[in-house]
VOPAGU-2260 file (C-alpha; in pm, 1 decimal, decimal comma):
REM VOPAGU-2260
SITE   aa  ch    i         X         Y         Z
SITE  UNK   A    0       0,0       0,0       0,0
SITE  UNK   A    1     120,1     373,1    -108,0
SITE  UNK   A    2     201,2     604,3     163,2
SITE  UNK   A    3      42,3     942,8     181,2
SITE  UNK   A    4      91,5     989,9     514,1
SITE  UNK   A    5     261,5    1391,0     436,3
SITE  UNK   A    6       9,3    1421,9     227,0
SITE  UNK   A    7    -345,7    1723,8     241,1
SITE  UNK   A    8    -681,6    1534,0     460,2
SITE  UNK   A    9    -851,4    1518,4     137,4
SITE  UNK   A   10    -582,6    1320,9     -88,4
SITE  UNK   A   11    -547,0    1061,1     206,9
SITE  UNK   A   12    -880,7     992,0     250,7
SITE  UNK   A   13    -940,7     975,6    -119,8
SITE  UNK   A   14    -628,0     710,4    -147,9
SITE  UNK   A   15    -545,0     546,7     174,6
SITE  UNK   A   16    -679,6     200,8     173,7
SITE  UNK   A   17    -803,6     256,3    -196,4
SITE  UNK   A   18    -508,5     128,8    -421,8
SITE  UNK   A   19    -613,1      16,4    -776,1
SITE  UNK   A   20    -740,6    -340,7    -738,1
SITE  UNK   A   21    -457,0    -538,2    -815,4
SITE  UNK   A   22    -627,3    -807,6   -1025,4
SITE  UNK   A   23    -905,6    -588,2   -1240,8
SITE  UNK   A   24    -716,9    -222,1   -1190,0
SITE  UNK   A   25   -1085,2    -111,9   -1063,4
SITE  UNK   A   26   -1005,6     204,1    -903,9
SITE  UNK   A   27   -1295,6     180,1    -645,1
SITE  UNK   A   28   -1222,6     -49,4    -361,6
SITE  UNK   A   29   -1474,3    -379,4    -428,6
SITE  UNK   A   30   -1739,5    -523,8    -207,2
SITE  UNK   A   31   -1619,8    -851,7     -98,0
SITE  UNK   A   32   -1960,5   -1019,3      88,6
SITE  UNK   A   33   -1756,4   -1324,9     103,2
SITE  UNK   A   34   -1780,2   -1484,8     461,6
SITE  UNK   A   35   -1504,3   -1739,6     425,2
SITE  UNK   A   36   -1206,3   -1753,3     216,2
SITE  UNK   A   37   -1041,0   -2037,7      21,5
SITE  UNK   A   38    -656,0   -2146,0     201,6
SITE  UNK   A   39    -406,9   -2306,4      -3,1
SITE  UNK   A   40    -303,1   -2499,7     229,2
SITE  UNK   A   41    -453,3   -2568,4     601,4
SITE  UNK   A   42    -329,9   -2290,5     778,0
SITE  UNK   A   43    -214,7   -2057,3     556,9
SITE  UNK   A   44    -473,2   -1795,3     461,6
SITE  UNK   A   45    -457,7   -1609,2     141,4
SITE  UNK   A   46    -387,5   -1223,7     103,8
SITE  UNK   A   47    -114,6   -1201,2     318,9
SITE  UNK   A   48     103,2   -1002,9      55,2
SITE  UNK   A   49    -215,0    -702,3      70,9
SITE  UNK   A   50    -257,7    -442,4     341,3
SITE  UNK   A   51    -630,1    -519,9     326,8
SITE  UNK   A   52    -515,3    -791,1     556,5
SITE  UNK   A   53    -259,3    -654,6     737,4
SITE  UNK   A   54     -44,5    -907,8     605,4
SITE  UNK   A   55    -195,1   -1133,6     813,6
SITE  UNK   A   56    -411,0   -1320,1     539,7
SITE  UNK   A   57    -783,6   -1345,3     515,4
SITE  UNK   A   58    -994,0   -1664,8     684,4
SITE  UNK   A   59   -1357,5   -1489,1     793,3
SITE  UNK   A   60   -1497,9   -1215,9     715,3
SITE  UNK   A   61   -1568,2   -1140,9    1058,9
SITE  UNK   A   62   -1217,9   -1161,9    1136,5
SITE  UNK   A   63   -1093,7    -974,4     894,6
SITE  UNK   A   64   -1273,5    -821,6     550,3
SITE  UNK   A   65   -1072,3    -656,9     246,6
SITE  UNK   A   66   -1393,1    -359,3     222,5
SITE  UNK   A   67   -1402,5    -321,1     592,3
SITE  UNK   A   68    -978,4    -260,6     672,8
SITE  UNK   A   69   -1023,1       9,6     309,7
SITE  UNK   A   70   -1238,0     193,1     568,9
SITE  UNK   A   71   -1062,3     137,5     885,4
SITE  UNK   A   72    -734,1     235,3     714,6
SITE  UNK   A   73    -867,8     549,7     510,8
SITE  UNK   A   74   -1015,5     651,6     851,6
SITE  UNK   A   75    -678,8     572,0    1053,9
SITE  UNK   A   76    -554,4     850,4     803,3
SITE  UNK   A   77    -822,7    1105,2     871,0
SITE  UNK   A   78    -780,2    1099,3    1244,2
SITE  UNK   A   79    -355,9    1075,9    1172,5
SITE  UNK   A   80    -362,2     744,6    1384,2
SITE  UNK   A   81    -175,2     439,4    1281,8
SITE  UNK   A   82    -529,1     192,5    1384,2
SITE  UNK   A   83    -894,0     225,6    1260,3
SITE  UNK   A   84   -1123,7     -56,0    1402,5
SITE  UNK   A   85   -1477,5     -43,7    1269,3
SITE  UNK   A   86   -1801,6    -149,8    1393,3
SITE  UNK   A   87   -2174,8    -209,5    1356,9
SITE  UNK   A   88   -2258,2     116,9    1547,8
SITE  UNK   A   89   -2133,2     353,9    1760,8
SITE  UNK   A   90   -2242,9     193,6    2039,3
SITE  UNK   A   91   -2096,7    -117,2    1906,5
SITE  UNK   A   92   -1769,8      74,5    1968,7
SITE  UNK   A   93   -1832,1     238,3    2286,7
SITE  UNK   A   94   -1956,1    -146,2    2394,0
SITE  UNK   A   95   -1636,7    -294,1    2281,1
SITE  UNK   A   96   -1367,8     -37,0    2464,2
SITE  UNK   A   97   -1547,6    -115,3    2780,4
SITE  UNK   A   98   -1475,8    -493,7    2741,4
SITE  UNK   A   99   -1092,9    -362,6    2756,1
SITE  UNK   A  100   -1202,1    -305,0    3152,2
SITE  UNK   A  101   -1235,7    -551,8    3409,0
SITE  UNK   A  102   -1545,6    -568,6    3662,0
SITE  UNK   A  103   -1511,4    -309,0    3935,9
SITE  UNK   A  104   -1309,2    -109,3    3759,9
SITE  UNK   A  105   -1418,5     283,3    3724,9
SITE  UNK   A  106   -1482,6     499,1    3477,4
SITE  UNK   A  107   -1514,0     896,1    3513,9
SITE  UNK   A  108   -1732,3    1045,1    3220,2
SITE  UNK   A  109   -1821,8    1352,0    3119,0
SITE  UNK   A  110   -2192,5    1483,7    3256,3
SITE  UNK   A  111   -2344,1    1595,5    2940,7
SITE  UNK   A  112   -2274,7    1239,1    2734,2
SITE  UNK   A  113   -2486,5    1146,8    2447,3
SITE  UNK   A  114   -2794,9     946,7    2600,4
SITE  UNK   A  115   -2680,2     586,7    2454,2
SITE  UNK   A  116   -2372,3     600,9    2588,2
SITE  UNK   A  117   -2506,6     712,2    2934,1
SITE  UNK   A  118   -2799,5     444,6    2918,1
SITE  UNK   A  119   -2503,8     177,1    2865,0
SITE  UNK   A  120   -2274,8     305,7    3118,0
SITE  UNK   A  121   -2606,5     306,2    3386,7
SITE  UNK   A  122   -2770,2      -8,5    3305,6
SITE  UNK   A  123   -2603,1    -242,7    3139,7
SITE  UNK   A  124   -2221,2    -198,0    3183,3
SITE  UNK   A  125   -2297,4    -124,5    3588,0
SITE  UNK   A  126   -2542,9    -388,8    3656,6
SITE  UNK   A  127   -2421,0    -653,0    3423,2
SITE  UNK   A  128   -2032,2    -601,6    3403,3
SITE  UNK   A  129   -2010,1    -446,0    3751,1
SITE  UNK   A  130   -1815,7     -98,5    3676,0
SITE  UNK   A  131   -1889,3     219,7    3825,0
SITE  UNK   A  132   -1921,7     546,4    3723,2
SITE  UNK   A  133   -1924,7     919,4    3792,1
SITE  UNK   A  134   -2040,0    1188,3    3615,6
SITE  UNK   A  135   -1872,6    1473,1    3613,0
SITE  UNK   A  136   -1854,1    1821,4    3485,7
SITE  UNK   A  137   -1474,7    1848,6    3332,3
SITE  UNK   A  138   -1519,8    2293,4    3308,0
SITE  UNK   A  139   -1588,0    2312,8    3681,3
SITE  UNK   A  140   -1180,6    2402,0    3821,9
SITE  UNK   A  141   -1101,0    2042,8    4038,2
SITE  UNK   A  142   -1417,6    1844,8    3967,6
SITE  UNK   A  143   -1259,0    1605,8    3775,8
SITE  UNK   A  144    -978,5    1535,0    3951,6
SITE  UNK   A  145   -1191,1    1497,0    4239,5
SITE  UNK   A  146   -1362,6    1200,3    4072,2
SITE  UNK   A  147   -1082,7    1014,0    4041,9
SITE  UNK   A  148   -1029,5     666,4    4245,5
SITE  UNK   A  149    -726,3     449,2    4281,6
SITE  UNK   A  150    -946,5     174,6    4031,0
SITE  UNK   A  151   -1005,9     455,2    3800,7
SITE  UNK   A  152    -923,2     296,6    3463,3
SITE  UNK   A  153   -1047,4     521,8    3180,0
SITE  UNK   A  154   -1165,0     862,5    3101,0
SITE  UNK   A  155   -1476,8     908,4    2877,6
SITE  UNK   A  156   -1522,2    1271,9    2711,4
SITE  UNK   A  157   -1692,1    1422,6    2430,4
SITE  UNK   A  158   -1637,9    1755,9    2331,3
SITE  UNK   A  159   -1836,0    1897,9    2185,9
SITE  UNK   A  160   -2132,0    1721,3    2389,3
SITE  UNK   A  161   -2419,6    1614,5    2258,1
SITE  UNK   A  162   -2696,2    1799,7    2262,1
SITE  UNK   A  163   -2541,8    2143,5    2477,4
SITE  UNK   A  164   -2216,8    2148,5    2313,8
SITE  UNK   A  165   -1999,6    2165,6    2600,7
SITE  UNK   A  166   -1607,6    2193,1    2491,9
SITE  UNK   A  167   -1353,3    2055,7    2710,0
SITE  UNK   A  168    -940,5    2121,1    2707,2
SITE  UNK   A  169    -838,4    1779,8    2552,3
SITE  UNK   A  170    -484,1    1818,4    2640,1
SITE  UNK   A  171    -538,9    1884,1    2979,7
SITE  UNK   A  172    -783,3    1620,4    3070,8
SITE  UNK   A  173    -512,2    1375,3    2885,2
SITE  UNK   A  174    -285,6    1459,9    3097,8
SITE  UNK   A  175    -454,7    1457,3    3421,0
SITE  UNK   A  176    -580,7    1055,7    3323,7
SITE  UNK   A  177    -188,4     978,3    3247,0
SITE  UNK   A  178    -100,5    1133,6    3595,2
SITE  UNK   A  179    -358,2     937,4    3759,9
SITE  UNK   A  180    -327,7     604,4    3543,3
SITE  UNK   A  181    -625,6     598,5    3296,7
SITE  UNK   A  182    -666,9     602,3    2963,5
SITE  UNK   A  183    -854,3     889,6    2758,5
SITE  UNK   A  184   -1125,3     793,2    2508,2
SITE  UNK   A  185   -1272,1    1102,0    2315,6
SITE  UNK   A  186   -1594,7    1093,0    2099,5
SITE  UNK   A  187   -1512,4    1310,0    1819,5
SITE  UNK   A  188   -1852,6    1259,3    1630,6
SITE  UNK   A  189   -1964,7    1626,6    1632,1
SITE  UNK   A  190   -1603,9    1766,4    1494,2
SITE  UNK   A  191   -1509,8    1470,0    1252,1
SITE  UNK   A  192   -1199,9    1445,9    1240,6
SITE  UNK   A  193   -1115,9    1721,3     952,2
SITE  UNK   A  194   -1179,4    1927,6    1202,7
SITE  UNK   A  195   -1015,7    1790,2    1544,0
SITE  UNK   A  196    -773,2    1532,0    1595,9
SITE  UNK   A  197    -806,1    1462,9    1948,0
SITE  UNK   A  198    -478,1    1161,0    1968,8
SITE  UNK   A  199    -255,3    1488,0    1845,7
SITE  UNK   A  200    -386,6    1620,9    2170,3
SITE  UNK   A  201    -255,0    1372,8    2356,4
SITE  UNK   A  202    -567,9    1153,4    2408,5
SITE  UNK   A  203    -550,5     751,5    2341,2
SITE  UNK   A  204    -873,0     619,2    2187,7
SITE  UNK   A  205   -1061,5     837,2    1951,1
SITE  UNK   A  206   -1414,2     708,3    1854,0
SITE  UNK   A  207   -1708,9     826,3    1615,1
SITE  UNK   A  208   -2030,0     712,3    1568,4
SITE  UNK   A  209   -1991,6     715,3    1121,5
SITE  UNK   A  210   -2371,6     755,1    1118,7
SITE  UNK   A  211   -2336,3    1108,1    1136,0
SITE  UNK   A  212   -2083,2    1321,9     873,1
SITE  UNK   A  213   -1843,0    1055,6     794,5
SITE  UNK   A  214   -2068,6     876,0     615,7
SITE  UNK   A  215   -2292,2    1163,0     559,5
SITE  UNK   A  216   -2584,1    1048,4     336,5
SITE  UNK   A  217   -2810,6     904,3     610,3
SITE  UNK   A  218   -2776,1     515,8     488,6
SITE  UNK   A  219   -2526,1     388,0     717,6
SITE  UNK   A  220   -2542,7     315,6    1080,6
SITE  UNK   A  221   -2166,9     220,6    1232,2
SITE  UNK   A  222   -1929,4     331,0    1470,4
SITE  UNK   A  223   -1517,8     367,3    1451,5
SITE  UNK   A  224   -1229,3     355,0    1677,6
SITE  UNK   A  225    -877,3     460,6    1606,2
SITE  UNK   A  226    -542,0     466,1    1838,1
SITE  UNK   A  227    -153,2     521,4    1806,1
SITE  UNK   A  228    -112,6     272,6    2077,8
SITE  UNK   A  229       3,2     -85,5    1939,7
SITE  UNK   A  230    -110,9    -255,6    2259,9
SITE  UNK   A  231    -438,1     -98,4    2285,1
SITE  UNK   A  232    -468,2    -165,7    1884,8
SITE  UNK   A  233    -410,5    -523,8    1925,3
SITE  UNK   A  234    -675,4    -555,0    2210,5
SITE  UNK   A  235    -921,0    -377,2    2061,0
SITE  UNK   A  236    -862,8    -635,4    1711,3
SITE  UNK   A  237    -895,3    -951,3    1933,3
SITE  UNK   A  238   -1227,1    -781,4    2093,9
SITE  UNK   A  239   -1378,0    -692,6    1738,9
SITE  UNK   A  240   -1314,4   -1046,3    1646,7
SITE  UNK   A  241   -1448,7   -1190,5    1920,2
SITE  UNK   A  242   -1750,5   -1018,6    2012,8
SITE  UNK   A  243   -1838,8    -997,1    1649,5
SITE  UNK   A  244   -1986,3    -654,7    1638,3
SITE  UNK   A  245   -1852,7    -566,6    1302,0
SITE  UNK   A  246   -2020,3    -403,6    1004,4
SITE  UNK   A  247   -2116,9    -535,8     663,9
SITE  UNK   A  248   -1903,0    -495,3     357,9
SITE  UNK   A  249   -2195,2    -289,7     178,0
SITE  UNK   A  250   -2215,9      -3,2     501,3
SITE  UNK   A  251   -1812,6     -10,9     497,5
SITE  UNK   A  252   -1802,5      86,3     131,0
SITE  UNK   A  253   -2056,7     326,4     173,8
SITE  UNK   A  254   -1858,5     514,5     467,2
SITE  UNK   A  255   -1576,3     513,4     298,3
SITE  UNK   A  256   -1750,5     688,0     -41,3
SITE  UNK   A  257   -1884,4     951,0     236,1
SITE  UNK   A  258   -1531,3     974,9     410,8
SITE  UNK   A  259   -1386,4    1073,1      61,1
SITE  UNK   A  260   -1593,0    1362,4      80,1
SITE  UNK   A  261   -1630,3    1489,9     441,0
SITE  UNK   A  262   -1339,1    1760,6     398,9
SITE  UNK   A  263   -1615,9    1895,9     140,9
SITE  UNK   A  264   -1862,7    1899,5     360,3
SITE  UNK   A  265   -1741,5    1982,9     647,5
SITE  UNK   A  266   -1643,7    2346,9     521,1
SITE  UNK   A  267   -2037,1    2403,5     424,0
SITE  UNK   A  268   -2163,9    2248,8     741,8
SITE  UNK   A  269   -1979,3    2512,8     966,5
SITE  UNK   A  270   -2021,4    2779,7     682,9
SITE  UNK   A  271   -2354,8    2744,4     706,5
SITE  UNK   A  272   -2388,8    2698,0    1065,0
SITE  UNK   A  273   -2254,6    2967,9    1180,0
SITE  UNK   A  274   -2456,0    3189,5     919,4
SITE  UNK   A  275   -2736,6    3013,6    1098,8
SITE  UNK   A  276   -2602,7    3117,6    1476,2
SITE  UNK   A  277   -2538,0    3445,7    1423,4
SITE  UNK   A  278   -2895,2    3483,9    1277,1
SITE  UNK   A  279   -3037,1    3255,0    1548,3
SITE  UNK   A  280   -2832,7    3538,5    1821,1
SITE  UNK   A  281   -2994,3    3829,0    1663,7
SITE  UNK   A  282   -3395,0    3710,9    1677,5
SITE  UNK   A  283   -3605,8    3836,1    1961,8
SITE  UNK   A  284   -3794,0    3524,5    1941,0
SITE  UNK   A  285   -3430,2    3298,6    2062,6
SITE  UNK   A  286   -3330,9    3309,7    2497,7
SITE  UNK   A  287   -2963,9    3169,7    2376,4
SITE  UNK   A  288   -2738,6    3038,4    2138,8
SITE  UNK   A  289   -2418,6    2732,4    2164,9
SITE  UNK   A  290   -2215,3    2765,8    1887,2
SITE  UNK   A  291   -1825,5    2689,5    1940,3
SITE  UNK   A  292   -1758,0    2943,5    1678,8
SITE  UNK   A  293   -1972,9    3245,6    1832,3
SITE  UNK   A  294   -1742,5    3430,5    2089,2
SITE  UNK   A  295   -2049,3    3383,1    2330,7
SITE  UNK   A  296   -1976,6    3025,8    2351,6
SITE  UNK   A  297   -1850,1    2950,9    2692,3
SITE  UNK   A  298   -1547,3    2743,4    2622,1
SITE  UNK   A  299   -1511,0    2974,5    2253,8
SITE  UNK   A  300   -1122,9    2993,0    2356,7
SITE  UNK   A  301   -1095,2    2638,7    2371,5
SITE  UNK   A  302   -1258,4    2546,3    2100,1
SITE  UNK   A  303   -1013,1    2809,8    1900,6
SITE  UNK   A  304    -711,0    2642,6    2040,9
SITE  UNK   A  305    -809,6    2301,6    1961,0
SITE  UNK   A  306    -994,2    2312,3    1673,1
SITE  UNK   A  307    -951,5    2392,9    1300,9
SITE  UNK   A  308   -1313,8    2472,7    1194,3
SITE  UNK   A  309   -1656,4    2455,0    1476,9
SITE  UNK   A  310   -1857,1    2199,2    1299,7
SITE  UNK   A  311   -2204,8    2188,0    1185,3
SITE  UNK   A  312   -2419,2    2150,8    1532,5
SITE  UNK   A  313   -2616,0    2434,2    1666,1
SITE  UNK   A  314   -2774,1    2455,6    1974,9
SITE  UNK   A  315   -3057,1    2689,3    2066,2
SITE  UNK   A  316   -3329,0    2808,7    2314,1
SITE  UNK   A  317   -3637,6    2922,6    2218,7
SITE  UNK   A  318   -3816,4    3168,4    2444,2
SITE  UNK   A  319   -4088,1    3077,6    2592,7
SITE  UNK   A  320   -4039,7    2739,1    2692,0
SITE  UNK   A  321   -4133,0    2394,6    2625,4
SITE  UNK   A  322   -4489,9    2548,0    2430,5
SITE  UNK   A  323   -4325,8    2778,2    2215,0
SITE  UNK   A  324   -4009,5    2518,0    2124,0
SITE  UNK   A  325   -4290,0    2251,7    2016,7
SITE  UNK   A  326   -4453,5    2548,8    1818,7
SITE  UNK   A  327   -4145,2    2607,0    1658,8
SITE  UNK   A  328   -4050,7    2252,0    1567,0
SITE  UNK   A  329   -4429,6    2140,9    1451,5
SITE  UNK   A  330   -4405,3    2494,3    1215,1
SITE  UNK   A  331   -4051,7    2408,0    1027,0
SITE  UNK   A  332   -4111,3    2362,9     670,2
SITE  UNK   A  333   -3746,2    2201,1     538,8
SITE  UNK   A  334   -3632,6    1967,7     745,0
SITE  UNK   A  335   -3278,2    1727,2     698,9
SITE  UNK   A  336   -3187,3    1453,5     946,6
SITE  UNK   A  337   -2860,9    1404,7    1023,3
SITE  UNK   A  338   -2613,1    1355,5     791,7
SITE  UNK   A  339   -2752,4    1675,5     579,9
SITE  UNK   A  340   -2581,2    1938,9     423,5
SITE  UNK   A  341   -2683,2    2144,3     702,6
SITE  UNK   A  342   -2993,8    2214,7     908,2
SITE  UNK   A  343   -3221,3    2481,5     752,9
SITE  UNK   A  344   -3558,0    2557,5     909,2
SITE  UNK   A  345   -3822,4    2814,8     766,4
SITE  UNK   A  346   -4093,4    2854,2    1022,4
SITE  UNK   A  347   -4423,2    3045,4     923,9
SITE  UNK   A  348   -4732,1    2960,1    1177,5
SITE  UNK   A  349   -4869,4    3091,7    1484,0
SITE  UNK   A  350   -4678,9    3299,9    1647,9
SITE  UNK   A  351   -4396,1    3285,6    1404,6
SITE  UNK   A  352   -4230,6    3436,4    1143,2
SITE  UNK   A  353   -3858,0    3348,0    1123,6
SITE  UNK   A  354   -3670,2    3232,7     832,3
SITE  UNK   A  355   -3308,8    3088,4     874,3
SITE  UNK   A  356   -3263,3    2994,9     458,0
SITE  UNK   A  357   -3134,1    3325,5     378,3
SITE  UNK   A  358   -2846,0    3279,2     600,7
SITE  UNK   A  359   -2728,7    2975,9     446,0
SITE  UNK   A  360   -2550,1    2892,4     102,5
């Protein structure tokens, strides 16, 4: 496989894991739905001389699948990690890098965590695999250190969070987990990584649920891990393999057709987000406004320092409360699910009168 590794985001994730196929010269990496592959001999797989395989041959799909490790290696290069792992969901991933824990050991996780990851950590990794957990808030000076126990064995952040869009220092809270023995895992979903590389920050695990921009057409569901870390790499492969929560060779080359474009995208989504904002800040009918790119954004200085770009995720209060936020929502007119080119809502019904198209491309 050609190296690219110097290379711009958008030439490595266009070639990295997609070499000319070396028997038809097809140019776009095949699906292979083959579960089980043919050995020359009893033991020896075949494939061993292609970095689809990692040299190590393919036996099972499961095990190891030439569309899948195009993916996992093109994505490796997005997030400048040596390791991609992919899986069936994002929770599939956040399921498997808790199986690197033991029971009774403790995890300290951000407060503001998207609500599948919370629901796992609560009730099925606590009362079926016997961790514990805090919640913390990582802004508030000495909180999370606080949390910290001498079985503390990993750190779980996401910055931004998901829904308010909290930003936390990534650097610092790596640091403060090596101190104290724990590994940091960061979900990166709502910055992709063209726009934040959290393992250059100094954390270990970087995950993503691919449902959202990196596949970005709304027709994949799967999740993605990456590391620098050879040990934790070769862990995480024997837990992929044997817990089986991998995903199918069709949703692999879909992602990576979507990750070939995300650089793309990714400059319209913020583009067009922050147009939205800054037009959501100046209504009378809006109490507040999270964007990392508005200077009103509480962490807005470290979301500067750590970022390249703010992403495409607004987050907003309506005045008036829950009744005028359902009026809004039951009045929008265009609506695009995740995965869009961008949210854009025009709103004409009781009460309302507010337009947001104009301020986007």
């Amino acid at each position: 496989m050609k190296t690219y590794a110097e290379s711009g985001f958008g030439t490595r994730v266009i070639h990295v894991g997609s070499d000319p196929d070396p028997v038809t010269g097809a140019v776009c990496v095949p699906i292979s739905m083959a579960t089980t592959f043919a050995q020359p001999s009893p033991g020896v797989p075949p494939g061993r001389d292609t970095g689809l395989s990692y040299h190590k041959g393919f036996e099972y799909s499961r095990t190891c699948n030439p569309t899948r490790a195009a993916f996992e290696q093109a994505f490796a290069s997005a997030e400048k990690a040596k390791y991609g792992l992919a899986y069936s969901s994002g929770l599939a991933a956040t399921n498997t890098l808790l199986h690197m824990l033991k029971t009774g050991d403790h995890v300290v996780c951000i407060d503001d965590v998207y609500g599948g990851t919370q629901r796992y950590f609560r009730r099925i990794a606590t009362e079926v695999s016997g961790m514990t957990f805090d919640f913390v808030d990582f802004n508030t000076p000495g909180e999370l250190e606080a949390a910290f126990k001498p079985n503390t064995k990993l750190v779980w952040m996401e910055t931004p969070t998901n829904p308010t869009l909290k930003i936390s220092d990534i650097a610092a809270t790596a640091k403060l987990a090596h101190e104290k023995g724990a590994i940091l895992v960061v979900d990166n979903t709502f910055m992709s990584p063209y726009f934040q590389n959290p393992l250059t920050l100094g954390a270990d695990i970087v995950m993503h649920s691919v449902t959202k921009y990196i596949n970005g057409h709304s027709d994949v569901v799967m999740g993605v891990v990456a590391t620098n870390d050879a040990a934790i790499h070769e862990k995480l492969r024997f837990l992929q393999n044997s817990l089986g929560a991998v995903p199918g060779p069709m949703d692999c080359y879909l992602a990576l057709r979507g990750l070939k474009t995300l650089h793309v995208r990714m400059e319209r989504h913020a583009s067009n987000a922050l147009a939205v904002a800054k037009a959501l800040e100046a209504s009378p009918a809006v109490e507040r406004v999270l964007y990392p790119g508005l200077p009103s954004h509480p962490q807005h200085a470290i979301a500067k320092a750590q970022m390249s770009g703010f992403g495409g995720m607004v987050t907003f209060y309506v005045k008036g409360g829950i009744a005028a936020a359902r009026g809004f929502l039951e009045n929008v007119k265009v609506r695009r699910r995740e995965g869009g080119s961008g949210v854009v809502s025009l709103v004409d019904g009781p009460g309302w009168r507010f337009s947001l198209a104009e301020a986007t491309n």
